[in-house]
VOPAGU-2260 file (C-alpha; in pm, 1 decimal, decimal comma):
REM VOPAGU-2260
SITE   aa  ch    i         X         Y         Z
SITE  UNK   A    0    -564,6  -22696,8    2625,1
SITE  UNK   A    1    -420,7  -22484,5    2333,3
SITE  UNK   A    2    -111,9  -22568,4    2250,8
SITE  UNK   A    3     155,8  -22303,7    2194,6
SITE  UNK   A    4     379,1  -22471,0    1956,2
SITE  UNK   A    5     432,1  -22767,3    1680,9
SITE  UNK   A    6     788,7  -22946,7    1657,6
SITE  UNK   A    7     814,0  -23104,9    1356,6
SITE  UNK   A    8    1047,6  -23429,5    1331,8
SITE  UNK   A    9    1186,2  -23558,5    1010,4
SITE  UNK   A   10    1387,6  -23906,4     894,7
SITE  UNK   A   11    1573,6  -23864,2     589,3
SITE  UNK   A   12    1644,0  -23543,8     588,4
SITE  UNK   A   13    1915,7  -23601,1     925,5
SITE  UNK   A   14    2134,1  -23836,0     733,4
SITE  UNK   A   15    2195,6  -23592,6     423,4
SITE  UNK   A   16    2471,0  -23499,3     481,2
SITE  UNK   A   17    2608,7  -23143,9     368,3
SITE  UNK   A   18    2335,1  -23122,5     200,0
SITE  UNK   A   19    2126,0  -23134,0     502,9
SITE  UNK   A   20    2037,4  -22757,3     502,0
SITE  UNK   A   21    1890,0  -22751,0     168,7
SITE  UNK   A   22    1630,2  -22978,1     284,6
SITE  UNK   A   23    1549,3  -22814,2     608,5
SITE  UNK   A   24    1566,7  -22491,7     430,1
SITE  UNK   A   25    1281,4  -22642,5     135,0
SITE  UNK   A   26    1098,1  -22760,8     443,7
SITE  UNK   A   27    1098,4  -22451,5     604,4
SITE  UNK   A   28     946,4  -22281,8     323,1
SITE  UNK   A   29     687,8  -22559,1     253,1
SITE  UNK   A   30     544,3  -22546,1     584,2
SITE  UNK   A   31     489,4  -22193,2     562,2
SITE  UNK   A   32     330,2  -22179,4     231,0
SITE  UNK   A   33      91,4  -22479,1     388,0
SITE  UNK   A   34      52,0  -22262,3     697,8
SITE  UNK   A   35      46,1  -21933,8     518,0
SITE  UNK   A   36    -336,7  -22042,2     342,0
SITE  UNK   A   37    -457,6  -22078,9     738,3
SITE  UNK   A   38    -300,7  -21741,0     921,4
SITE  UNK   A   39      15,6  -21526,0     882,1
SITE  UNK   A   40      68,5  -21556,1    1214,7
SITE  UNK   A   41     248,4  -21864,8    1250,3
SITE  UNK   A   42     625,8  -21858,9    1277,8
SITE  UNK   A   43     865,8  -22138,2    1139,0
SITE  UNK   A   44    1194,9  -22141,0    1295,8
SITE  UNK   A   45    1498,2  -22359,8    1152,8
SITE  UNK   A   46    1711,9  -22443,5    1495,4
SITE  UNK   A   47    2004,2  -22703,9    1535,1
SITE  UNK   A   48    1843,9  -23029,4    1493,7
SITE  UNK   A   49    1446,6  -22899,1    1538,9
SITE  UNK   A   50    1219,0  -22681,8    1327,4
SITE  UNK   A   51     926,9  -22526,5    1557,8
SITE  UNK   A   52     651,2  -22397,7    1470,4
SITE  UNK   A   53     488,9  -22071,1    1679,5
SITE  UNK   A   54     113,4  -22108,7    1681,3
SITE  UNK   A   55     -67,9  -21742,4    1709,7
SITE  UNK   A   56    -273,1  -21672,0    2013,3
SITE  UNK   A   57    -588,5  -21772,0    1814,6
SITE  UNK   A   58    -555,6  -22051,0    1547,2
SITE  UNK   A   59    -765,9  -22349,3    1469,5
SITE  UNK   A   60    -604,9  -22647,9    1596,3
SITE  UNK   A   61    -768,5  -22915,1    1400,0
SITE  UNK   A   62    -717,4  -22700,3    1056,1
SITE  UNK   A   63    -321,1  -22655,3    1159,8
SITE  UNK   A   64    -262,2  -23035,4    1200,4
SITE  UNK   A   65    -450,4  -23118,3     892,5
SITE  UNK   A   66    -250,8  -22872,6     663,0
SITE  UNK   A   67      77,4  -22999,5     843,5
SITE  UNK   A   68      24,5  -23362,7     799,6
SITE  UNK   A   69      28,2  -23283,2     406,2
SITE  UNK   A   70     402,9  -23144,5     368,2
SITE  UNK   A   71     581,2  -23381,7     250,1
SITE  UNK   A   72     925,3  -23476,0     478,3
SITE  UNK   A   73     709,4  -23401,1     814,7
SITE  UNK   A   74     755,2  -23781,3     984,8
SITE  UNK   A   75     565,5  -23628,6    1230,2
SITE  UNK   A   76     451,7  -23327,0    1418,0
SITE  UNK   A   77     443,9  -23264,5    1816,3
SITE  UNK   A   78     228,8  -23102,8    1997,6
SITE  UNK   A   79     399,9  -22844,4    2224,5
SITE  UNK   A   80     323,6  -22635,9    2582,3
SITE  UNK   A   81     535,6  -22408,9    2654,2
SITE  UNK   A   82     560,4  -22310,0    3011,9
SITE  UNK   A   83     774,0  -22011,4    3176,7
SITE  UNK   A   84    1089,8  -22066,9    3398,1
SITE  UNK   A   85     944,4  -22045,8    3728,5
SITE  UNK   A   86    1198,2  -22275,9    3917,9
SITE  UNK   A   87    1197,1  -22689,4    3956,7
SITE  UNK   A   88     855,0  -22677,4    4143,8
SITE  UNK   A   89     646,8  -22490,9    3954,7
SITE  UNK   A   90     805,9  -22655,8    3639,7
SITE  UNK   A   91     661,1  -22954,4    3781,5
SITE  UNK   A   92     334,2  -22878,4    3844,5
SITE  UNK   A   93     339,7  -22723,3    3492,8
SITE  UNK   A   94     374,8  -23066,3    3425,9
SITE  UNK   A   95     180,2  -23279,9    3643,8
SITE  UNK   A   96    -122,1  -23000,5    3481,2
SITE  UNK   A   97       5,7  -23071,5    3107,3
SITE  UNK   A   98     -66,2  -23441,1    3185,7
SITE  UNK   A   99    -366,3  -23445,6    3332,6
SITE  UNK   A  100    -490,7  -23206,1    3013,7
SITE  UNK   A  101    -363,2  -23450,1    2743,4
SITE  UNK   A  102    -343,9  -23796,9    2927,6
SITE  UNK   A  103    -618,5  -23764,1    3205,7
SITE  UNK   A  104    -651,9  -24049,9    3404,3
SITE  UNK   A  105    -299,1  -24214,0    3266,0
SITE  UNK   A  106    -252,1  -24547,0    3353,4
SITE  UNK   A  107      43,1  -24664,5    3123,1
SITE  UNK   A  108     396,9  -24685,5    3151,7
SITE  UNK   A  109     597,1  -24351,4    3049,4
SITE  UNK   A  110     950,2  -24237,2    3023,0
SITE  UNK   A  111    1040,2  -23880,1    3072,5
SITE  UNK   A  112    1309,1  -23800,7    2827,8
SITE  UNK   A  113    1514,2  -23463,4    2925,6
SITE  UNK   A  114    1693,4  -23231,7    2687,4
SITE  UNK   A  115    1861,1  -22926,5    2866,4
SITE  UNK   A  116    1952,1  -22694,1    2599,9
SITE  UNK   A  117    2001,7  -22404,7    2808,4
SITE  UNK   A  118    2324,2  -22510,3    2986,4
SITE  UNK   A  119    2324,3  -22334,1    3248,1
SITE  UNK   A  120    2016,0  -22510,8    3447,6
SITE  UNK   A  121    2076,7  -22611,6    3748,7
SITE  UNK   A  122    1959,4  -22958,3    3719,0
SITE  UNK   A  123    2130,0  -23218,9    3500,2
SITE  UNK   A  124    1888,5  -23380,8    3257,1
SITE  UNK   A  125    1906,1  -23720,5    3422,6
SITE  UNK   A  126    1793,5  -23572,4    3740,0
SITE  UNK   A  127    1600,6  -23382,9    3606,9
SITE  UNK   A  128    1355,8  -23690,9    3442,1
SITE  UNK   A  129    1423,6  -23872,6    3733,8
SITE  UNK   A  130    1254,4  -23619,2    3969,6
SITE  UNK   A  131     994,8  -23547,9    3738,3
SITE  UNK   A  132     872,3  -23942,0    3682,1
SITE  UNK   A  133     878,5  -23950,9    4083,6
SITE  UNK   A  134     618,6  -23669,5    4088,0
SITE  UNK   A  135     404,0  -23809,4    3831,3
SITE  UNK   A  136     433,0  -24146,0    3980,9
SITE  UNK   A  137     265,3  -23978,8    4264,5
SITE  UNK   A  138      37,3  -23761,9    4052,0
SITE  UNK   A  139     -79,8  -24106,6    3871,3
SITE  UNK   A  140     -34,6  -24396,8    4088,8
SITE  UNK   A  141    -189,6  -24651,3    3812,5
SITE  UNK   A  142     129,0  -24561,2    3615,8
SITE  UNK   A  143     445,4  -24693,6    3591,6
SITE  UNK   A  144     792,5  -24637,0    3445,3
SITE  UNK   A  145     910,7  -24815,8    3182,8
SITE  UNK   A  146    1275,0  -24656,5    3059,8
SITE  UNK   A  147    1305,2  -24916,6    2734,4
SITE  UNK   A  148     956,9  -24998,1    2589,6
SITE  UNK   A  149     741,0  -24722,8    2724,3
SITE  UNK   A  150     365,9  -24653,8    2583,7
SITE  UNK   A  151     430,8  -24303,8    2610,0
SITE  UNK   A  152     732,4  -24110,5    2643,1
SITE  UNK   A  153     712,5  -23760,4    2786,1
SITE  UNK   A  154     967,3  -23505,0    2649,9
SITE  UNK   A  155    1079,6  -23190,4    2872,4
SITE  UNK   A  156    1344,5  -22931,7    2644,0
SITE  UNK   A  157    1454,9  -22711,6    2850,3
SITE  UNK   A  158    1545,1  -22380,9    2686,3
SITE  UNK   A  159    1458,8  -22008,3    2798,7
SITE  UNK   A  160    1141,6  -22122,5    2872,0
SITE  UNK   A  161    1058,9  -22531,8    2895,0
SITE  UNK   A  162     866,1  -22726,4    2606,0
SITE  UNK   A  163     678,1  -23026,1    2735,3
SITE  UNK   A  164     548,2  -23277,7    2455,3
SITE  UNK   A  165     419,8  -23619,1    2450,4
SITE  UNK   A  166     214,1  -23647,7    2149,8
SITE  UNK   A  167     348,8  -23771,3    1799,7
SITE  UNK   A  168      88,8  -23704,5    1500,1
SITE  UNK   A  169     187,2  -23917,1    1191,5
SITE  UNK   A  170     307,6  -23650,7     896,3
SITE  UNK   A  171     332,8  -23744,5     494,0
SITE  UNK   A  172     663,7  -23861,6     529,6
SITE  UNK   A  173     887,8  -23824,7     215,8
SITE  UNK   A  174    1105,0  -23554,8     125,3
SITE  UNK   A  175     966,5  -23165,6      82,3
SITE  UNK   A  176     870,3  -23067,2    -245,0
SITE  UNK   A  177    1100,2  -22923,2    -469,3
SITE  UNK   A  178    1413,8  -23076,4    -358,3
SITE  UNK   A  179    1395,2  -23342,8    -641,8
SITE  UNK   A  180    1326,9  -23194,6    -976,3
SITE  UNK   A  181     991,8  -23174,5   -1213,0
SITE  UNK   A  182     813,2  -23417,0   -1366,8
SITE  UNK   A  183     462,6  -23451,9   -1572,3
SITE  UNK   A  184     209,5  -23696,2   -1504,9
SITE  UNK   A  185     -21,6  -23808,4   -1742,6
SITE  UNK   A  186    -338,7  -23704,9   -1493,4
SITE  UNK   A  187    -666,9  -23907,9   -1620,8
SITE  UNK   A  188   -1023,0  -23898,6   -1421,7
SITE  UNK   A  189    -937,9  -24223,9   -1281,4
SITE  UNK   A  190    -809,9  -24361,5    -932,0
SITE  UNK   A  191    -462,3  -24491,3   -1071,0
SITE  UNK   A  192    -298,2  -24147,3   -1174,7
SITE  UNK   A  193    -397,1  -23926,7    -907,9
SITE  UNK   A  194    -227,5  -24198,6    -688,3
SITE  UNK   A  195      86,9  -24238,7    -900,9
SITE  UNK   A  196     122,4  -23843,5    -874,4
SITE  UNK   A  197     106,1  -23839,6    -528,5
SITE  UNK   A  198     371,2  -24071,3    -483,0
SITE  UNK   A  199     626,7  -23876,4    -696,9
SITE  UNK   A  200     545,5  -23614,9    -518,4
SITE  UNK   A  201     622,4  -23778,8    -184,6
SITE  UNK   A  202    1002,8  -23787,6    -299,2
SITE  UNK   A  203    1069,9  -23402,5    -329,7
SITE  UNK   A  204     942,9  -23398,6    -702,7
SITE  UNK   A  205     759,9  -23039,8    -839,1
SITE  UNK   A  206     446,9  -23223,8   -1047,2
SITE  UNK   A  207     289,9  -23077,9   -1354,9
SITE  UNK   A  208     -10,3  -23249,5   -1513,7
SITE  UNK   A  209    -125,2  -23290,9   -1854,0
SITE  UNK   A  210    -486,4  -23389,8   -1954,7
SITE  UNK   A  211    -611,5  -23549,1   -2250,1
SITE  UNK   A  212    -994,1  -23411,1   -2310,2
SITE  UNK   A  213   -1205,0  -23517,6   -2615,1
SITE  UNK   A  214   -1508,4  -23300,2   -2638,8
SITE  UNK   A  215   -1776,3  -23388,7   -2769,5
SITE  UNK   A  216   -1751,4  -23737,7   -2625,0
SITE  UNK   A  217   -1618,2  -23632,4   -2324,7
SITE  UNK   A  218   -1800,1  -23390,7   -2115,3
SITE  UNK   A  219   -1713,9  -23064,7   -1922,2
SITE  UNK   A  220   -1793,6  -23251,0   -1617,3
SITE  UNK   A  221   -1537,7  -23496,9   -1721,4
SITE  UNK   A  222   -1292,1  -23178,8   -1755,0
SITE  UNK   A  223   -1390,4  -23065,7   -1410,2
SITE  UNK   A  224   -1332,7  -23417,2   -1212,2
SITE  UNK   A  225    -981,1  -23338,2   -1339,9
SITE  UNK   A  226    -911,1  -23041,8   -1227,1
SITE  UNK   A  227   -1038,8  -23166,2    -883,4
SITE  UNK   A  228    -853,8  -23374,7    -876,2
SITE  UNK   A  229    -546,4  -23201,6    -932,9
SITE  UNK   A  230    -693,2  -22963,8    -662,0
SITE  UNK   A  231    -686,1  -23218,7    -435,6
SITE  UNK   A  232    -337,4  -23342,1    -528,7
SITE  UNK   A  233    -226,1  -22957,5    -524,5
SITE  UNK   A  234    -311,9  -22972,2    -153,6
SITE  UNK   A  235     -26,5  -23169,9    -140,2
SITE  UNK   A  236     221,7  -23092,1    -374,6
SITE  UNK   A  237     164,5  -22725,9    -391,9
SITE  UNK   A  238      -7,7  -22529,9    -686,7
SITE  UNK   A  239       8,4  -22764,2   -1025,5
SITE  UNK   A  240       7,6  -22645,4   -1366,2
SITE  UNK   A  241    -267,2  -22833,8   -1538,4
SITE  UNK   A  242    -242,3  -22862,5   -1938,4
SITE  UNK   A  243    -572,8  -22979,4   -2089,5
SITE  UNK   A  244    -500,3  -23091,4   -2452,9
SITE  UNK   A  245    -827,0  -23163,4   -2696,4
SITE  UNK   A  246    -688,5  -23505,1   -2816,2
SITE  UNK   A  247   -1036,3  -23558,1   -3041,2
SITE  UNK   A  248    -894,4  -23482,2   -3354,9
SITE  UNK   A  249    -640,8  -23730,8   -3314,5
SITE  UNK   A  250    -815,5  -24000,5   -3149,3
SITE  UNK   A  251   -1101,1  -23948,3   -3502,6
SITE  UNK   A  252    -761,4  -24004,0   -3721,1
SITE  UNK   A  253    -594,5  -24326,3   -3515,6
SITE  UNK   A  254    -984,1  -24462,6   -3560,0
SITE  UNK   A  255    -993,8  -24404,4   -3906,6
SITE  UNK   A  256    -667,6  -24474,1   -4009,4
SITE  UNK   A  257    -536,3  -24772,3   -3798,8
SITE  UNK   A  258    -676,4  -25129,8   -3738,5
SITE  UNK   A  259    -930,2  -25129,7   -3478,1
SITE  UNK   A  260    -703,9  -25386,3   -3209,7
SITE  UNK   A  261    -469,7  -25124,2   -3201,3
SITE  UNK   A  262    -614,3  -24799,9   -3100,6
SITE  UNK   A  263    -542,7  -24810,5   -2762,3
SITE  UNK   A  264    -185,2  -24865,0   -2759,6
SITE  UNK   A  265    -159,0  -24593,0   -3027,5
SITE  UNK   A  266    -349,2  -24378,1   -2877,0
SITE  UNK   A  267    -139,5  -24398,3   -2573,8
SITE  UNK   A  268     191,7  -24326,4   -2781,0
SITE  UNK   A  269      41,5  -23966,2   -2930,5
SITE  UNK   A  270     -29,3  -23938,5   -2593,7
SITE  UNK   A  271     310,7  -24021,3   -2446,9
SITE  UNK   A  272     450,4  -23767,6   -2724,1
SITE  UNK   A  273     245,7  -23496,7   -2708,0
SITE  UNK   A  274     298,0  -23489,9   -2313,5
SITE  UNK   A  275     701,8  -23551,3   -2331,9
SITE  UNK   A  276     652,2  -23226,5   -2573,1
SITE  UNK   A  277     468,4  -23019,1   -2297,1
SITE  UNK   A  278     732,2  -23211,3   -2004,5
SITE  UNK   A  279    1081,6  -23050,8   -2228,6
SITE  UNK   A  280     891,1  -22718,0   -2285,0
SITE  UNK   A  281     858,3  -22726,7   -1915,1
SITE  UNK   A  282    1242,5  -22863,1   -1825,5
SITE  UNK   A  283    1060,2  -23155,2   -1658,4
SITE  UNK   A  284    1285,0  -23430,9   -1587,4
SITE  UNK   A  285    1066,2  -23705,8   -1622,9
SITE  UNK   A  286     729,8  -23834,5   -1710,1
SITE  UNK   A  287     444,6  -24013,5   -1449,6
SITE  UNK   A  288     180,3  -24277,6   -1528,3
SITE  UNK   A  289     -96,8  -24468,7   -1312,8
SITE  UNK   A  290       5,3  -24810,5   -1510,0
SITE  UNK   A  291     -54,6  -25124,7   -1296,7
SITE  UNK   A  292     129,3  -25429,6   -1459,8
SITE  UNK   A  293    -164,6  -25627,1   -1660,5
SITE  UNK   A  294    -466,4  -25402,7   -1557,5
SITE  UNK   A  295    -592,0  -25388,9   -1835,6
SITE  UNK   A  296    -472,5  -25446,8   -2196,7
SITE  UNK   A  297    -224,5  -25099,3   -2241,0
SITE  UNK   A  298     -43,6  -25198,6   -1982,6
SITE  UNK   A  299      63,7  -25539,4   -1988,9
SITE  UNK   A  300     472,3  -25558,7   -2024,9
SITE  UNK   A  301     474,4  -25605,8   -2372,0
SITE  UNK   A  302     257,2  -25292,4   -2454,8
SITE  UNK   A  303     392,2  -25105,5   -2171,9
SITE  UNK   A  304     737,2  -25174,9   -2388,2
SITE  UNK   A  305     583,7  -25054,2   -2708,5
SITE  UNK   A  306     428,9  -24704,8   -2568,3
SITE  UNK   A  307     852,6  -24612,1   -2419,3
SITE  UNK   A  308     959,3  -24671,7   -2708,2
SITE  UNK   A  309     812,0  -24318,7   -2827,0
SITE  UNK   A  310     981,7  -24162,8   -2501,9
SITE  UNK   A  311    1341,2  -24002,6   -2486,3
SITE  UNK   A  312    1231,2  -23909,0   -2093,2
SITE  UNK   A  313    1247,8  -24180,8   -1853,0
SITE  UNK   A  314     853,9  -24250,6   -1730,9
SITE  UNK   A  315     821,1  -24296,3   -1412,4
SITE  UNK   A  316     487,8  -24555,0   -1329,9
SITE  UNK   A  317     476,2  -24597,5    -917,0
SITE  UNK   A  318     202,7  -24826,9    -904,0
SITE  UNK   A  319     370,0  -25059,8   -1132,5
SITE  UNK   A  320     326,0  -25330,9    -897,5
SITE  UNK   A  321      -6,0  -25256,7    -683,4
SITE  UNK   A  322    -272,6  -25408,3    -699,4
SITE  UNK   A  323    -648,0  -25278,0    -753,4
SITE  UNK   A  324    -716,6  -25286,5    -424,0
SITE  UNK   A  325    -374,3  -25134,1    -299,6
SITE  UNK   A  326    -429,9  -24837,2    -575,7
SITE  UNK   A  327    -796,7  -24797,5    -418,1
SITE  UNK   A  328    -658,4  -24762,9     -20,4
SITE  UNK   A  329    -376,7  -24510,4    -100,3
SITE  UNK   A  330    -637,0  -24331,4    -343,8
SITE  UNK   A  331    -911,8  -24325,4     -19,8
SITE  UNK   A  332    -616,8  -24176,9     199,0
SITE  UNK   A  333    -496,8  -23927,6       3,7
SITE  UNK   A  334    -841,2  -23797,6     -38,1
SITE  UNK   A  335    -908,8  -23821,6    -428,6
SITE  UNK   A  336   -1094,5  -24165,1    -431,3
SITE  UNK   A  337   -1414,8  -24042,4    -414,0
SITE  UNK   A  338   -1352,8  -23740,2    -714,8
SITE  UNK   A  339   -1233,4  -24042,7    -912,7
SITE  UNK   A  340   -1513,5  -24276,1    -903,6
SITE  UNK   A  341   -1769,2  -23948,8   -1017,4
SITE  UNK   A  342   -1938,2  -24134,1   -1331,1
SITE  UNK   A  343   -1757,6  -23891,6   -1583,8
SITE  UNK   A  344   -1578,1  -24109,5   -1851,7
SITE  UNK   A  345   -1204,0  -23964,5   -1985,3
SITE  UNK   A  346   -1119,6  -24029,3   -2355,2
SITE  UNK   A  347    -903,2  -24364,1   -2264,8
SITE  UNK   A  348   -1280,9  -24526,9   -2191,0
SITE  UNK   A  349   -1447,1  -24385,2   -2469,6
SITE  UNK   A  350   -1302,4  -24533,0   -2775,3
SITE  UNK   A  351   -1177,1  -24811,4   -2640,1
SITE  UNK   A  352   -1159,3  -25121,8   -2909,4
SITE  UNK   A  353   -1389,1  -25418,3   -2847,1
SITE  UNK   A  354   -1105,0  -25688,5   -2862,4
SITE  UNK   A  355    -743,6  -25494,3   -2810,9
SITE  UNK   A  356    -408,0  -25615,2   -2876,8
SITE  UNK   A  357    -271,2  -25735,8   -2536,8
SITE  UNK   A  358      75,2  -25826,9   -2727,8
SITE  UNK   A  359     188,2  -25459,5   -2943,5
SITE  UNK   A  360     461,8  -25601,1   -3170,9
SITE  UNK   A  361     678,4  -25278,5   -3246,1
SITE  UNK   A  362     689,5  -25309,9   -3575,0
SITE  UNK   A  363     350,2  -25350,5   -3674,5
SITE  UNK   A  364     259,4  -25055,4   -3464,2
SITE  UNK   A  365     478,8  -24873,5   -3634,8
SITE  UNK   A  366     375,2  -24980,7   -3988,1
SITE  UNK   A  367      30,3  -24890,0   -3889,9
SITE  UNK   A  368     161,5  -24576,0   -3751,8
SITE  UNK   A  369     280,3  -24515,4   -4093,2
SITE  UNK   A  370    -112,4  -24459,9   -4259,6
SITE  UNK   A  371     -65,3  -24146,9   -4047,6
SITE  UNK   A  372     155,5  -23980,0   -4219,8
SITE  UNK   A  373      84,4  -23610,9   -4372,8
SITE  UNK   A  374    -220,8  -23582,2   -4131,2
SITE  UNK   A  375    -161,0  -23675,4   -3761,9
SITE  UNK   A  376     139,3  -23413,8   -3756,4
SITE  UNK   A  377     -80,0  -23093,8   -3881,0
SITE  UNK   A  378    -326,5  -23257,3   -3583,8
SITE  UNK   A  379     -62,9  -23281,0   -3290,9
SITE  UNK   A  380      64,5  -22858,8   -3364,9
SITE  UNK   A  381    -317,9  -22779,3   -3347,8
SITE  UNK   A  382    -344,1  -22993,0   -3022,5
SITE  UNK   A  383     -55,7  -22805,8   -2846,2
SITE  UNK   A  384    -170,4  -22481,1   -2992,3
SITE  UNK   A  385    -509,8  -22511,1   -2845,9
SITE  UNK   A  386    -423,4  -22642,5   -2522,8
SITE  UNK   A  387    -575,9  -22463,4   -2246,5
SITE  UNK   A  388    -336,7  -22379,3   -1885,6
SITE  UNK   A  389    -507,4  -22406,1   -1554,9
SITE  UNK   A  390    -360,8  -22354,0   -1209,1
SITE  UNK   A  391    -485,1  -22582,6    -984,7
SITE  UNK   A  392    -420,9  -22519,0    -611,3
């Protein structure tokens, strides 16, 4: 059976209010940028209370789902037939053929829910679902009707012509992108970021991403995993602007200058500057990080409290709270988990200190900071003068 049409059902979005039509409206045009990469012939109309979308004669079915279940503020996405107006009895056996098609053999409970937009039909919408469960009662005598906790629930809209749907395909949830502001995450070649970004994302936020690369100890291939991943992410999100900053000249002064313990956590605040630098350029609104609370030693609470301090932009870390394992499902769902795990180290791994500081005190950073003076600043204009835009999507 090919299926004619795709309602797509949101949560969030009803209860907005006034606002309400901005969201539909960024919806709207998300779906048919998602949609747009597959055919031009699908059609995405806005009515009261529904958005439809108008499959082409010839689409692939499979390929349509998939790319709808990544917009973010789809809840979910129905499956439609749509059948002609031929009168109650052939509506009906419209029916009774839609069922056996999708649900052959259907030995549940259902409930046929009615919604008669065209007024004028003849038939109430009570009556209407009651006649029709009578004739599939008979059409499937294992079944049965249950009107309160049904295992399937058949929906009939009557309109010009009549939409049948039974089917509810779980969507990304969320709210559609770009109804939420820009932010920059801090996008490394591990499974934490990619995650964190994602998550952002989910809430209507436009992500950029920002790279910290560190040839010659960190490979091309390293480079590459990265923009992967932020392909992968961009399947989501929509195209990302990528910045990929050579960081090795810094990282060579921190090592040289500063006490060994403290590299890390000083090599994540000339991080956290240089990509709140790119983030204002940008008008971003915020900042995004893949920190898990005591992972590892950067990001226990008293470190994590160390690397703000070099932030004017609040920095947003979604995974805060997660656990490895957590990080790892949502990573293997998304898709990126197995780009992530690709045996390419990121400059975070490579000079990492034997025996790091777990407990920054500000100050002493700072005083160590200090040995930088006069030649980490020449180092950071070079860094944002050099760094190299991609487009991933």
């Amino acid at each position: 059976m090919t299926f004619h049409a795709f309602l797509i059902k949101y949560a969030e979005i009803a209860i907005k209010g006034k606002n309400r039509y901005v969201f539909e409206d960024a919806l709207v045009k998300q779906i048919r940028l998602a949609l747009g990469k597959i055919s031009d012939g699908f059609q995405v109309n806005k009515e009261p209370g529904r958005i439809y979308v108008y499959c082409p004669e010839e689409y692939d079915y499979e390929e349509t789902v998939a790319a709808l279940g990544r917009v973010f503020g789809i809840v979910y996405l129905c499956p439609v037939m749509i059948f002609e107006d031929q009168g109650f009895d052939q509506t009906a056996k419209d029916i009774v053929s839609y069922m056996q098609a999708v649900h052959p053999g259907f030995s549940q409970s259902f409930k046929v829910f009615t919604r008669r937009a065209k007024k004028s039909y003849p038939i109430p919408s009570m009556d209407f679902s009651a006649k029709i469960g009578e004739i599939l009662l008979t059409a499937f005598p294992q079944a049965s009707v249950d009107v309160h906790q049904p295992e399937l629930n058949l929906s009939i809209e009557i309109r010009e012509k009549i939409y049948v749907y039974s089917q509810n395909i779980t969507g990304a949830g969320g709210l559609p992108t770009g109804t939420n502001g820009k932010a920059m995450l801090l996008l490394s070649g591990g499974i934490d970021s990619p995650v964190a970004g994602y998550m952002i994302a989910k809430r209507g936020v436009v992500i950029e991403a920002v790279y910290f690369h560190a040839p010659p100890y960190t490979s091309e291939r390293a480079k590459q995993k990265v923009v992967d991943l932020a392909k992968e992410l961009a399947l989501y999100t929509g195209p990302i602007r990528l910045y990929v900053v050579n960081f090795t000249d810094i990282q060579l002064a921190i090592y040289d200058h500063c006490p060994h313990d403290e590299l890390t956590i000083i090599m994540r605040r000339y991080m956290m500057k240089i990509a709140e630098y790119l983030a204002k350029k940008d008008r971003c609104l915020g900042l995004i990080t893949g920190e898990s609370l005591g992972q590892v030693a950067s990001q226990t609470i008293q470190s994590l409290a160390v690397t703000n301090e070099v932030c004017s932009l609040p920095v947003f870390r979604p995974v805060i709270g997660f656990d490895k394992e957590e990080i790892v499902r949502r990573a293997r769902r998304i898709g990126t988990f197995d780009t992530s795990i690709l045996p390419f180290e990121d400059c975070c791994t490579i000079f990492v200190a034997k025996h790091p500081v777990t407990k920054p005190d500000l100050r002493t950073i700072q005083r160590s900071e200090k040995k930088l003076e006069g030649i980490v600043e020449e180092l950071f204009q070079k860094a944002i003068a050099e760094t190299e835009v991609i487009i991933a999507e």
